[in-house]
C-alpha positions as CSV (number, residue, x, y, z in Angstrom):
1,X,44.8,11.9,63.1
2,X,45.9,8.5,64.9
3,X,47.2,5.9,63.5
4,X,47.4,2.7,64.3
5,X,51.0,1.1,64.4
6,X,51.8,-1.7,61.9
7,X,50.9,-5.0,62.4
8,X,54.6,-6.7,64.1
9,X,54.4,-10.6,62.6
10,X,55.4,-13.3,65.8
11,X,59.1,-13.5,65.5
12,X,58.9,-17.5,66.7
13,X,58.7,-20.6,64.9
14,X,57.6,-23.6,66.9
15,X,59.7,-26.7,66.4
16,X,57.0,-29.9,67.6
17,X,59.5,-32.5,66.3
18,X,59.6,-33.9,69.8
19,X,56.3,-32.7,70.8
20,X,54.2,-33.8,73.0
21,X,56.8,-33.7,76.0
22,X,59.0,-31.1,74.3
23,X,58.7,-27.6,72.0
24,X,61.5,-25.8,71.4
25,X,60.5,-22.0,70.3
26,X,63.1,-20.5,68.0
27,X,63.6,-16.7,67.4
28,X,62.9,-16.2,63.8
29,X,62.8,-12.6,63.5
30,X,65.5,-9.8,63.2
31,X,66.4,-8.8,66.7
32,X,67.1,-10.0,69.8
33,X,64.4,-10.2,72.4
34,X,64.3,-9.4,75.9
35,X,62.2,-10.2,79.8
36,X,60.7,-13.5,78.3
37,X,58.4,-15.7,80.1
38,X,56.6,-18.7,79.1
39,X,53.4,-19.5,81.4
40,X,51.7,-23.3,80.5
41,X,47.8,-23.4,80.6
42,X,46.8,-26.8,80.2
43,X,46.8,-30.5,81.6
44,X,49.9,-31.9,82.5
45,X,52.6,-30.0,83.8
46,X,55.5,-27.5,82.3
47,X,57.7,-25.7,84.9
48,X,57.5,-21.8,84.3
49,X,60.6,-20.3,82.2
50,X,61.8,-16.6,82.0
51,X,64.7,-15.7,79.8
52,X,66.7,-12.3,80.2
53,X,67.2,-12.1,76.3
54,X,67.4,-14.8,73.2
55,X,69.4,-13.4,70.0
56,X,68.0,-14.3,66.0
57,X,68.2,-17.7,65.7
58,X,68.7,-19.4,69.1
59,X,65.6,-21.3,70.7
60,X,64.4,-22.0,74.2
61,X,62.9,-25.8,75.1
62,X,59.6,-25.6,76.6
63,X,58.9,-29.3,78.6
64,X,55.3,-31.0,79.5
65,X,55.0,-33.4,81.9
66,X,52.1,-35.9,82.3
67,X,49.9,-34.0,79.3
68,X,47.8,-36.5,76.9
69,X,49.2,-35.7,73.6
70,X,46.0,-34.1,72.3
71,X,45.1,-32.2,75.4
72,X,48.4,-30.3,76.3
73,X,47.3,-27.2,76.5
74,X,48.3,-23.6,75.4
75,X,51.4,-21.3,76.3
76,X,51.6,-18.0,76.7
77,X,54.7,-16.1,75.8
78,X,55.5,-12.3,77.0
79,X,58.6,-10.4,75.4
80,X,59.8,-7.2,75.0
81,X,61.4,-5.9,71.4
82,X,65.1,-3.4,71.5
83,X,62.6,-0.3,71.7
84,X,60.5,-2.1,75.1
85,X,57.4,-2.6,73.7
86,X,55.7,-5.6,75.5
87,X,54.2,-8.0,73.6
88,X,52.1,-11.5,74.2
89,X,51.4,-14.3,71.9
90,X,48.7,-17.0,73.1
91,X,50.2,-20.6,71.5
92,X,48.5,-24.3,70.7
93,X,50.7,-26.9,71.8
94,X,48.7,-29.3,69.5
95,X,48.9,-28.3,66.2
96,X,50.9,-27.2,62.7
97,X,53.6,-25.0,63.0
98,X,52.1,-21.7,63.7
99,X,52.7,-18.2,62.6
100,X,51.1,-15.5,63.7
101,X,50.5,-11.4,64.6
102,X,51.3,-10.7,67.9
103,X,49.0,-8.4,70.2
């Protein structure tokens, strides 16, 4: 019988304190994580970003130039866990902070 793995909760928290021309994702969860990339869908602009690893508790900045503050868009962030299990995670610019399950 398969079963199905357990659900893995998002291990970011999004800090929109200086949204909308800056986010700053923080890694919330355990471990360190590894082969990161951010990719910006959305109108204004927000340079690509790819991070070799970021330990428990340190944060990346993510920047968007020339967005209207309700219209910024989405970003989605790609990361591997210790084991190399790839995960992505489709995130609202515009909005509460936001926890979710990754896919």
């Amino acid at each position: 019988m398969h079963h199905p793995p357990t659900a893995y909760a998002v291990p970011f928290t999004v800090d929109r304190s200086q949204a909308p021309r800056r986010y700053d994702l923080v890694n919330t969860g355990s471990e360190p994580l590894h082969a990161i990339s951010l990719t910006h869908l959305g109108s204004g602009y927000c340079p690509p970003l790819a991070v070799n690893q970021l330990d428990p508790g340190r944060s990346l900045s993510i920047a968007v130039f020339g967005a209207d503050p309700e219209q910024t868009g989405i970003v989605v962030v790609r990361w591997r866990r210790p084991d190399r299990s790839e995960y992505l995670w489709r995130m609202a610019l515009v909005g509460d902070r936001l926890v979710g399950l990754a896919s």
